[in-house]
C-alpha positions in Angstrom: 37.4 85.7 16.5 39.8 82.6 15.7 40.7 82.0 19.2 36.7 82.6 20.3 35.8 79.3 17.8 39.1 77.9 19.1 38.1 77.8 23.0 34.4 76.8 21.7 35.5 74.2 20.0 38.2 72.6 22.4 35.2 72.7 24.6 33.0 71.3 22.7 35.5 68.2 21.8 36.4 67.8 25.7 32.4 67.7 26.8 32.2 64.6 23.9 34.9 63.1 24.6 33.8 63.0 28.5 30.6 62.0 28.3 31.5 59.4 25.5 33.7 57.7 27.8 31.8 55.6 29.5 33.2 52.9 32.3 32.6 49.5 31.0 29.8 48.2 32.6 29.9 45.6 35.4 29.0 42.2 34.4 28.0 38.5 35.6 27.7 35.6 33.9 26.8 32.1 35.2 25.7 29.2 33.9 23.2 26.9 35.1 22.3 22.5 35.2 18.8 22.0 35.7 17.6 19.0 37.3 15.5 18.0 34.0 18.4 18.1 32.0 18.0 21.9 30.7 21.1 24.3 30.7 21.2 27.9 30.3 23.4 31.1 31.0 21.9 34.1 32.3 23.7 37.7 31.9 23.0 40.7 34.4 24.6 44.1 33.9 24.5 46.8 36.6 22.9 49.7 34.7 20.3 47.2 33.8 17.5 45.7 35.6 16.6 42.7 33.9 18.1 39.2 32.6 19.7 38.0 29.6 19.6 34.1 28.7 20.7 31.5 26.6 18.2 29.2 27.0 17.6 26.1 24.2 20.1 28.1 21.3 18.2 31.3 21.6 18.8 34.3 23.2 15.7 35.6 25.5 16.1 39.2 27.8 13.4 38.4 30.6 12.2 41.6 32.6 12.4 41.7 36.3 9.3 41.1 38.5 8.2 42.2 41.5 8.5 39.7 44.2 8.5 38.9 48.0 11.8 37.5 48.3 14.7 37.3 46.2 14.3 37.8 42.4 12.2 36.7 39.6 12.5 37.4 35.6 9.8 36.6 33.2 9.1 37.0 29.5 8.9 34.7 26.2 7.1 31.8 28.1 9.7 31.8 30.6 10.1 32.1 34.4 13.4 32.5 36.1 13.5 32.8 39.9 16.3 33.1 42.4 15.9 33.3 46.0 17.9 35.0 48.8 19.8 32.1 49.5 20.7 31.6 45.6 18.2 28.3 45.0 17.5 29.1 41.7 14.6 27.7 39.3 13.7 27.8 35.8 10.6 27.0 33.7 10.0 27.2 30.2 8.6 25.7 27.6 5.2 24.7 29.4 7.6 22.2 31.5 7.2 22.1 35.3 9.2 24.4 37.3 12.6 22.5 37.9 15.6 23.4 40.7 19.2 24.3 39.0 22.6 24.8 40.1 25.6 26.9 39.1 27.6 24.6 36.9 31.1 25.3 37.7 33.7 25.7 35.0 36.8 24.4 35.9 38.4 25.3 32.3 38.2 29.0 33.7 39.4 28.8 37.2 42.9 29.0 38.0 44.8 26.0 38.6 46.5 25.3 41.9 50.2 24.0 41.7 
Protein backbone atom coordinates (compact mmCIF):
# COMPACT_ATOMS: atom_id res chain seq x y z
CA UNK A 1 0.00 0.00 0.00
CA UNK A 2 3.10 2.36 0.60
CA UNK A 3 4.37 2.18 -2.80
CA UNK A 4 0.44 2.54 -4.25
CA UNK A 5 0.40 6.36 -2.32
CA UNK A 6 4.00 6.58 -3.39
CA UNK A 7 3.34 6.30 -7.34
CA UNK A 8 0.05 8.48 -6.64
CA UNK A 9 1.76 10.90 -5.14
CA UNK A 10 4.90 11.34 -7.49
CA UNK A 11 2.22 11.66 -9.94
CA UNK A 12 0.38 13.92 -8.47
CA UNK A 13 3.62 16.33 -7.73
CA UNK A 14 4.87 15.79 -11.52
CA UNK A 15 1.12 16.87 -13.03
CA UNK A 16 1.59 20.33 -10.64
CA UNK A 17 4.64 20.88 -11.23
CA UNK A 18 3.93 20.69 -15.22
CA UNK A 19 1.14 22.58 -15.42
CA UNK A 20 2.56 25.24 -12.91
CA UNK A 21 5.37 25.82 -15.20
CA UNK A 22 4.21 28.10 -17.32
CA UNK A 23 6.51 29.86 -20.32
CA UNK A 24 6.87 33.41 -19.50
CA UNK A 25 4.72 35.13 -21.58
CA UNK A 26 5.75 37.14 -24.67
CA UNK A 27 5.77 40.87 -24.17
CA UNK A 28 5.99 44.42 -25.96
CA UNK A 29 6.47 47.52 -24.64
CA UNK A 30 6.66 50.85 -26.54
CA UNK A 31 6.40 54.18 -25.71
CA UNK A 32 4.70 56.83 -27.49
CA UNK A 33 5.20 61.24 -28.23
CA UNK A 34 1.98 62.63 -29.14
CA UNK A 35 1.80 65.51 -31.27
CA UNK A 36 -0.16 67.56 -28.35
CA UNK A 37 2.48 66.95 -26.09
CA UNK A 38 0.96 63.68 -24.37
CA UNK A 39 3.21 60.55 -23.67
CA UNK A 40 2.23 57.14 -22.83
CA UNK A 41 3.46 53.41 -22.89
CA UNK A 42 1.17 50.83 -23.90
CA UNK A 43 1.83 46.91 -22.92
CA UNK A 44 0.49 43.93 -25.03
CA UNK A 45 0.96 40.31 -23.97
CA UNK A 46 0.28 37.40 -26.30
CA UNK A 47 -2.16 35.35 -24.16
CA UNK A 48 -4.03 38.56 -23.96
CA UNK A 49 -6.06 40.52 -26.18
CA UNK A 50 -6.19 43.89 -24.96
CA UNK A 51 -3.87 46.92 -24.00
CA UNK A 52 -2.21 48.13 -21.00
CA UNK A 53 -1.22 51.98 -20.65
CA UNK A 54 0.46 54.49 -18.76
CA UNK A 55 -1.26 57.26 -19.74
CA UNK A 56 -1.13 60.80 -17.47
CA UNK A 57 0.44 58.67 -14.10
CA UNK A 58 -2.25 56.14 -14.13
CA UNK A 59 -2.39 52.86 -15.27
CA UNK A 60 -5.65 52.14 -17.72
CA UNK A 61 -6.09 48.24 -19.46
CA UNK A 62 -8.23 49.35 -22.66
CA UNK A 63 -10.17 46.34 -24.30
CA UNK A 64 -9.75 45.62 -27.91
CA UNK A 65 -12.38 46.70 -30.50
CA UNK A 66 -13.56 45.48 -33.46
CA UNK A 67 -12.34 47.39 -36.42
CA UNK A 68 -11.87 47.48 -40.25
CA UNK A 69 -8.33 47.90 -40.35
CA UNK A 70 -5.59 47.63 -38.01
CA UNK A 71 -6.43 47.81 -34.27
CA UNK A 72 -8.32 49.92 -31.85
CA UNK A 73 -8.44 49.76 -27.79
CA UNK A 74 -10.97 51.64 -25.83
CA UNK A 75 -12.04 52.07 -22.22
CA UNK A 76 -11.81 54.76 -19.25
CA UNK A 77 -12.54 57.69 -21.68
CA UNK A 78 -9.89 56.67 -23.93
CA UNK A 79 -9.36 55.64 -27.53
CA UNK A 80 -6.16 54.05 -28.82
CA UNK A 81 -5.86 53.16 -32.56
CA UNK A 82 -3.13 51.69 -34.61
CA UNK A 83 -3.35 51.14 -38.23
CA UNK A 84 -1.74 48.50 -40.54
CA UNK A 85 1.00 50.59 -41.39
CA UNK A 86 1.73 51.48 -37.46
CA UNK A 87 0.25 55.36 -37.57
CA UNK A 88 -0.91 55.29 -34.37
CA UNK A 89 -3.46 57.78 -32.44
CA UNK A 90 -4.55 58.52 -29.11
CA UNK A 91 -7.45 60.50 -27.47
CA UNK A 92 -8.28 60.91 -24.04
CA UNK A 93 -9.39 63.23 -21.81
CA UNK A 94 -12.21 64.83 -24.13
CA UNK A 95 -9.05 66.18 -26.23
CA UNK A 96 -9.09 65.76 -30.08
CA UNK A 97 -7.77 62.71 -31.51
CA UNK A 98 -3.87 63.54 -31.97
CA UNK A 99 -1.15 61.42 -34.24
CA UNK A 100 1.90 59.80 -32.10
CA UNK A 101 5.08 58.21 -32.71
CA UNK A 102 7.26 55.58 -31.15
CA UNK A 103 9.75 57.56 -29.10
CA UNK A 104 12.95 55.71 -29.41
CA UNK A 105 15.07 55.05 -26.38
CA UNK A 106 18.46 55.29 -27.10
CA UNK A 107 19.52 54.63 -23.22
CA UNK A 108 18.39 50.90 -24.14
CA UNK A 109 19.81 50.23 -27.53
CA UNK A 110 23.16 48.97 -27.93
CA UNK A 111 25.84 51.18 -28.62
CA UNK A 112 27.89 50.87 -31.81
CA UNK A 113 31.83 51.04 -31.36
Amino acid sequence: MNRHKAIVLAIAMLAGGISGARQAEAQTFRTYRCVDGTQFIVGFYDEDNRAFLQIDGEPVTLAKRLTLSGARYSGAGITLRIDKTGATTVRHLKRPVTACAVMERPELAPRLQ
